[in-house]
N, C-alpha and C positions, 0 to 999 in steps of 0.2 A: 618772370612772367609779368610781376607789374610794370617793369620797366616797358615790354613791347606794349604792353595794354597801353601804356599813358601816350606812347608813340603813336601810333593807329589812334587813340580817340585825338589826338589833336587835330589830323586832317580832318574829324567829323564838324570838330568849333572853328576851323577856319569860315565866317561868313561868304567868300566867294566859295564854297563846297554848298552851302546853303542855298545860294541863288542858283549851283547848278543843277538841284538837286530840284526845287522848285520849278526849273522851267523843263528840264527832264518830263515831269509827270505834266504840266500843262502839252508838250509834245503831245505826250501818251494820250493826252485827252481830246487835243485835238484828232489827234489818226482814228481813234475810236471814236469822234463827230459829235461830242459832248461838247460844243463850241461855250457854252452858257462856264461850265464848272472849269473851262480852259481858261476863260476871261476872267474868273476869281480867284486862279489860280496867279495869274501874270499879274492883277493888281494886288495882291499879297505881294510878290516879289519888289514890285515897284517900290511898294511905299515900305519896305524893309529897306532896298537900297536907297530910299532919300532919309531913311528917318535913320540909320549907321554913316553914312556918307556924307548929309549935307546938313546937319544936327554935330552939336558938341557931344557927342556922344561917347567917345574915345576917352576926350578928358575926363568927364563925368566918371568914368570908369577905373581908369588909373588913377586919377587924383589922392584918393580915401589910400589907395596902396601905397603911394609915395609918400604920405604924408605920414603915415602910420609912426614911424622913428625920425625922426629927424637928424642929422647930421651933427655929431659931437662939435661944439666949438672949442671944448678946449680937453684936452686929451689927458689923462692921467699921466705921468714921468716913469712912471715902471712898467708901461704896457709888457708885457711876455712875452706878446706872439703875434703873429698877421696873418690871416685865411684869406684869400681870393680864390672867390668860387668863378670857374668857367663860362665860357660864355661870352668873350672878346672879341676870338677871332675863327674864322672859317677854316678847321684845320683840314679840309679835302682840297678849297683852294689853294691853303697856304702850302702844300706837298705837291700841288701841280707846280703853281706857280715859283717854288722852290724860296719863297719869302711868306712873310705874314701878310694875312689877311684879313685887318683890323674888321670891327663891325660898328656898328650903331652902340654900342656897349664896352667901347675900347675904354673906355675909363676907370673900367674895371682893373685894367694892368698898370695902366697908366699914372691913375692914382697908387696902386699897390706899390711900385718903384720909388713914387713921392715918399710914402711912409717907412720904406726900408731903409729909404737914406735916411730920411729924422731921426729913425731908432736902429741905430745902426748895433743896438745888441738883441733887440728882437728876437726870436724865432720865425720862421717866414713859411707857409706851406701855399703852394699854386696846387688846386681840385679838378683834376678836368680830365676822362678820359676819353674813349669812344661811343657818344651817344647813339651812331648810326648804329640800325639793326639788319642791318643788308653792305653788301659791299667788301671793303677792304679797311676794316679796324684802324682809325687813326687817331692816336691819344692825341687833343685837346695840349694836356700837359706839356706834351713834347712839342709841340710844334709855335708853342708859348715861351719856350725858351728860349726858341731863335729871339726872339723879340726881345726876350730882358738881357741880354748879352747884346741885343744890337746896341742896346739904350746904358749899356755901360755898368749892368748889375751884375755882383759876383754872384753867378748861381750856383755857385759852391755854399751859400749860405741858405739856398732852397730847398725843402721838401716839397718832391713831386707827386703828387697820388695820380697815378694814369687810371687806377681801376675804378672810377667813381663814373656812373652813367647818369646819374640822375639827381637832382636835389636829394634825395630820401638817402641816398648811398652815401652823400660826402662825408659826415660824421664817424661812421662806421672803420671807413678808411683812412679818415687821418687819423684816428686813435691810435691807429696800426704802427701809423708814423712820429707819431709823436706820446713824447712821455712827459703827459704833464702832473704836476706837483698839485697840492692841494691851495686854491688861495690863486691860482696865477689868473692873469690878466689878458686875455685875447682879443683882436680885434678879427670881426667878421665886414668884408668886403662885398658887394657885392650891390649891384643895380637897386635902386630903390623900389620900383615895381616888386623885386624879387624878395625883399627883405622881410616881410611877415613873413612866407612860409618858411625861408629858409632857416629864419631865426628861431622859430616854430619847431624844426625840423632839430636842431640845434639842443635846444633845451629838453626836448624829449630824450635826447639819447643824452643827458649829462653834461652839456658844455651850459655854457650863462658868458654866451661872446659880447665884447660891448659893439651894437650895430654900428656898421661904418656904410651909409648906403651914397649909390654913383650913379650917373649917367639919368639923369633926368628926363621925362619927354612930356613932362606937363606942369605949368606955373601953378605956383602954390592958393592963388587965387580962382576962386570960382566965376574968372568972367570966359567971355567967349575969346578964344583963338583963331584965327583963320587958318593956321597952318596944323600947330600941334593939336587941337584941339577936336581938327576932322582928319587925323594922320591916321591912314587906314593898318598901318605898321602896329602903330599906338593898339589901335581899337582891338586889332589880331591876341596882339601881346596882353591887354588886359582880359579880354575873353578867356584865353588858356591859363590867367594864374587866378583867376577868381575859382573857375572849376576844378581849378589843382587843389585849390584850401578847400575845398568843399570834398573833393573826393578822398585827399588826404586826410578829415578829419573822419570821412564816415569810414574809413581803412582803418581808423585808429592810429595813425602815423604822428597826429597833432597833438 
């Protein structure tokens, strides 16, 4: 149930559901000839979409997330184990289109193959299975191995978790899969935006991973960007993980 709950309120914090939703009832107020409260209606929306849109507002938002952990520079010699959490690639395209289909966060695999080769005594787990709540069930996991077999990795050396839907699930299910000793040393993978909660998520159910975060969408400085900075992708994605820690903390999840 939480899992579809988090599903549904995301279409609510998409900001283009906001503006449609704004000018929806400016309609409604126009048809009912309320011209005056239709006009306060449409300048709301306006100065929403310049002040999300043409405002650093996106970085603003993300930045504090990404910077939260920062990227190990130098790695411990007995790491244990390596977790990448989901979230690469499109596995509804990747099953039509019978290949993978990287994303905006493909760094998440891509770095994980890096670190499998360094430690090549590792333990290795890929998290990911069918987040869609409609349709035709397609693990994530599975369609993620095309990929590291394209790229040359023995995924004989992988633990798959297909059953994990959501951040809040991964831990639960790689426990399942894995049996770890007391004292061992894991690395958690995983987009830097995503890495508070998850790490969050993490330590609540018993693990203490060292943060390994990827795929960046905003410089570590607070100047203005033209690109990243008003990236409406950016803005979407930090909206939904601010309210995730928020909601996961009033859940008691954190």
């Amino acid at each position: 149930m939480f899992h579809i709950a988090s599903k549904l309120l995301a279409w609510f914090l998409e900001p283009v559901t906001w503006f449609l939703l704004l000018q929806s009832v400016a309609l409604l107020l126009i048809v009912r000839r309320r011209h005056r409260a239709a006009g306060v209606v449409l300048a709301g929306s306006v100065i929403l979409l310049v002040v999300l849109t043409q405002l650093p507002v996106p970085g603003l938002l993300i930045r504090p997330l990404e910077q939260a952990y920062p990227a190990p520079r130098d790695l411990p010699a007995d790491i244990d184990g390596i977790i990448v959490l989901g979230g690469s690639l499109d596995p509804i395209l990747s099953r039509i289109y019978g290949k993978p289909q990287l994303g905006a966060d493909a760094e998440r695999l891509t770095e994980f193959i890096a670190l499998a080769r360094q430690m090549p005594k590792a333990k290795l787990v890929l998290s990911g299975g069918a987040a869609a709540i409609w349709g035709d069930p397609i693990s994530e996991a599975e369609e993620s191995k095309v990929f590291l077999e394209q790229q040359g990795l023995d995924t004989r050396r992988v633990l798959f978790d297909h059953k994990s839907r959501s951040t809040l699930e991964h831990p639960g299910y790689i426990d399942e899969l894995v049996r770890r000793a007391p004292g061992e040393q894991w690395l958690l993978v995983t987009s830097a935006f995503h890495m508070p909660r998850a790490l969050a998520v993490f330590r609540k159910a018993g693990w203490d991973p060292i943060p390994y975060p990827v795929s960046y969408r905003a410089s570590p400085d607070y100047h203005f960007s033209w690109s990243g900075d008003r990236d409406y992708l950016t803005l979407s994605i930090a909206i939904r993980e601010w309210v995730g820690i928020v909601m996961y903390r009033l859940a008691g999840k954190l």
